[in-house]
Steps between C-alpha positions, in 0.01 A plus 500: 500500500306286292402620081409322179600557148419374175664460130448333222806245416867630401777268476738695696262670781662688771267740674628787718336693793612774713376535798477729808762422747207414765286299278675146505727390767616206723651417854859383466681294761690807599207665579547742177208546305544476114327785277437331133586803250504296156336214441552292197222158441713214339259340147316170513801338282374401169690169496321443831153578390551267189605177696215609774733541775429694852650513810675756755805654495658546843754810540731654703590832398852683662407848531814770528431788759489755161151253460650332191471174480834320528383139354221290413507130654203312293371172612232407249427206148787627292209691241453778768860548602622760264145649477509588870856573581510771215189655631578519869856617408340824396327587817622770739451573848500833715873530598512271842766519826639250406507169216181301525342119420164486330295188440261488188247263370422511149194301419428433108202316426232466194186616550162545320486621171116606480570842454722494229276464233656234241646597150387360173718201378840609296459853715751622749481328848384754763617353836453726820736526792390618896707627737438520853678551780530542889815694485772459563506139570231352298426501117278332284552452152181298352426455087267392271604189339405354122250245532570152311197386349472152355214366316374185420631494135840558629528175711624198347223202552 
């Protein structure tokens, strides 16, 4: 299943979805097939945003047969880490016949900022955060960034 959703900027963003046991699922090697119940999006990390960083987190998630997950192994630019392993701790599974190994690909990325329409200087930021995803082994996390303008009277001659 693929969706969309929108929201304006929070700090501390973590989105949940329930879903239909039939809606999103994946093939495991043991020939199980997983049922997403909850799904929780991880933020575009603030820190990350602010030094411009992107990249991909690669994760392998231990699923118990109950459909918890068990633990969150996060291969990613230390910024997303945390972000993504408290998110995809949260998700649950239809219960299974047995334990399980999931492999997720968490894609955060900037993207454009044209309809965000910008804020008067000294005014609140209003920054914009999409979430996509091909569940449950791909999600994309894309921002708006701040632009850094520079003018002519700025540079030293």
């Amino acid at each position: 299943m693929t969706f969309t959703f929108r929201h304006l900027y929070t700090p501390t963003l973590i989105v949940a979805i329930f879903f239909s046991p039939s809606l999103a699922q994946a093939q495991v090697a043991s020939a199980q097939v997983l049922h997403l119940q909850r799904f929780v999006a991880p933020a575009y990390p603030a820190a990350a945003r602010m030094a411009r960083v992107q990249g991909k987190a690669d994760v392998e998630l231990q699923i118990n047969a109950d459909g918890a997950v068990r633990s969150v192994a996060v291969k990613s630019h230390p910024l997303f880490q945390r972000y993504v392993e408290e998110a995809l701790k949260q998700w649950h599974f239809e219960p299974l016949t047995e334990s399980a190994v999931l492999h997720v690909v968490v894609n955060f990325e900037f993207e454009s900022c044209d309809h965000v329409a910008p804020e008067p200087l000294g005014s609140a930021q209003v920054r914009e955060t999409r979430v996509s995803a091909d569940l449950p082994g791909t999600i994309n996390v894309g921002t708006c960034t701040d632009f850094i303008i520079v003018n002519s009277d700025s540079v030293p001659r």
